[in-house]
C-alpha positions in Angstrom: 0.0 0.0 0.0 2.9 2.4 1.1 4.1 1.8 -2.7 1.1 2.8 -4.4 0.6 5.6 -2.0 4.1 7.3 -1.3 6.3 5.6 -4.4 8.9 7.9 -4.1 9.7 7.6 -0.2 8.7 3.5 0.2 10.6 2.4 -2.7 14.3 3.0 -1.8 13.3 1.5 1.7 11.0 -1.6 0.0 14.4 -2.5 -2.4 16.6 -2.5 0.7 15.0 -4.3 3.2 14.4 -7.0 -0.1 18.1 -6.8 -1.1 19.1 -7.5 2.6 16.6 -10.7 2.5 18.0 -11.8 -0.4 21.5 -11.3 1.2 20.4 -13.1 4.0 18.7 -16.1 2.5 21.9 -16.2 0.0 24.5 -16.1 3.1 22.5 -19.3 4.9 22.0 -21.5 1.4 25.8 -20.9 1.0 27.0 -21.9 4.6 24.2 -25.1 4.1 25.9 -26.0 1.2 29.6 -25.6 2.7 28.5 -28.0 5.9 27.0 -30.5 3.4 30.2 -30.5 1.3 32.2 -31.0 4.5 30.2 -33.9 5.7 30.7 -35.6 2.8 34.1 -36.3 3.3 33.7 -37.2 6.4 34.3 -41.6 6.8 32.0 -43.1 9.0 31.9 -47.0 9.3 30.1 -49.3 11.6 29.8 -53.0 12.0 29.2 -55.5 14.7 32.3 -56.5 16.5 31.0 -58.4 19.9 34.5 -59.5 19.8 36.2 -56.1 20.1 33.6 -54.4 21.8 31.4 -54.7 25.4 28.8 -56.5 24.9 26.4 -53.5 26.0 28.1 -51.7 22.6 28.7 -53.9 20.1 28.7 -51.7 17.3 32.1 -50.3 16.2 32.5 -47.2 14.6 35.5 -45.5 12.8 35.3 -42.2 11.6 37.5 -40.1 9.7 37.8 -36.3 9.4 38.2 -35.8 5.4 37.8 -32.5 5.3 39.9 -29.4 6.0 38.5 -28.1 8.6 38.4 -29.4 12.4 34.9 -31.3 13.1 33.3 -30.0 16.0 30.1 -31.8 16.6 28.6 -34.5 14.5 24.9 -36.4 15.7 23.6 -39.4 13.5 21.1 -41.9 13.3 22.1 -45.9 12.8 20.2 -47.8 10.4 20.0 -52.0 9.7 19.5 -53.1 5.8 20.3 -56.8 5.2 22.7 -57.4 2.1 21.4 -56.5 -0.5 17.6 -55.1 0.6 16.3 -51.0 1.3 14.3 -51.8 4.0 15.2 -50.4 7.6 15.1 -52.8 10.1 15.6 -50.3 12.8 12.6 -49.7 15.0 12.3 -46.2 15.5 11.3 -45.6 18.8 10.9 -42.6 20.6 13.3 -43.3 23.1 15.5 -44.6 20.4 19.8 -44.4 21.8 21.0 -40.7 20.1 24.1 -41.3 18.5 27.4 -38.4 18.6 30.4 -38.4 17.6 33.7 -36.6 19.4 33.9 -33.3 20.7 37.0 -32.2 18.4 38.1 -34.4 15.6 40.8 -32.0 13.8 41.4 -32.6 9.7 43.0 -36.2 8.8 42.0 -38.0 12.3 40.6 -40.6 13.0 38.2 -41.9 16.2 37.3 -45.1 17.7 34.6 -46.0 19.7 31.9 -49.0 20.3 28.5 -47.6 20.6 24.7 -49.9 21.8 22.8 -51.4 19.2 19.5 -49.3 17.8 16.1 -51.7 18.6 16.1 -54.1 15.8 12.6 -55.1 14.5 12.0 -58.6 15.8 13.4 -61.8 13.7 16.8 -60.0 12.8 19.9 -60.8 14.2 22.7 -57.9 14.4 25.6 -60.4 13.3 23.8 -60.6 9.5 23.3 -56.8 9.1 24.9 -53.9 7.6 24.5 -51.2 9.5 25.1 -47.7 8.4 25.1 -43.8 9.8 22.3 -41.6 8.4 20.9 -38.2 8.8 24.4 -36.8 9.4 24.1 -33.5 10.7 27.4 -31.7 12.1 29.3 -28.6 12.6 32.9 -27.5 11.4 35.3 -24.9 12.8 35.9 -22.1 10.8 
């Protein structure tokens, strides 16, 4: 309305406050697209050791940092495919374990660390499963 009214005053104050949106939406796609590309390179494996593991946390994991800069937080979901198949056998429950990763993993390290089972949907056994990190979200030094 002030537009149509007052052009000459609402315009130059309409054009900025769009130009800083656009700014602003450009500035967050950009750092989404920088924490994706990180993530990426990040190498997260996981399979069932009992025999290296406690057998509350029998799940192994070894992550590498990849990228260049130092990881700072990293949380994940676990999900269970048999060989082969799509299908999730991971019961998601609502109190469902929430899985992290280390405080401070700098560029080119690695971490170890043995982490509980998710709830498996009945019939499955963990020893003939491939289990695999989803959902990654995490957060990188600048």
């Amino acid at each position: 309305v002030l537009l149509i009214r007052y052009p000459t005053k609402a315009l130059p104050v309409s054009a900025a406050a769009l130009l800083g949106l656009l700014l602003a939406g450009a500035w967050t796609y950009w750092d989404d697209l920088r924490e994706q590309r990180n993530l990426a390179r990040l190498e997260l494996r996981l399979s069932h050791a009992p025999g290296s593991c406690p057998a509350d946390r029998p799940l192994a994991m070894e992550l590498k940092n990849g990228s260049q800069l130092p990881l700072v937080e990293l949380r994940f979901e676990i999900a269970a495919y048999r060989p082969g198949d799509t299908v999730n056998l991971v019961q998601n429950l609502y109190d469902a374990p929430r899985y992290r990763g280390p405080g401070e993993l700098l560029p080119g390290d690695s971490w170890r660390d043995c982490l509980p089972l998710p709830a498996l949907r009945p019939g499955y056994r963990a020893a003939t499963l491939e289990f695999r990190a989803e959902r990654l979200q995490g957060r990188f030094a600048d």
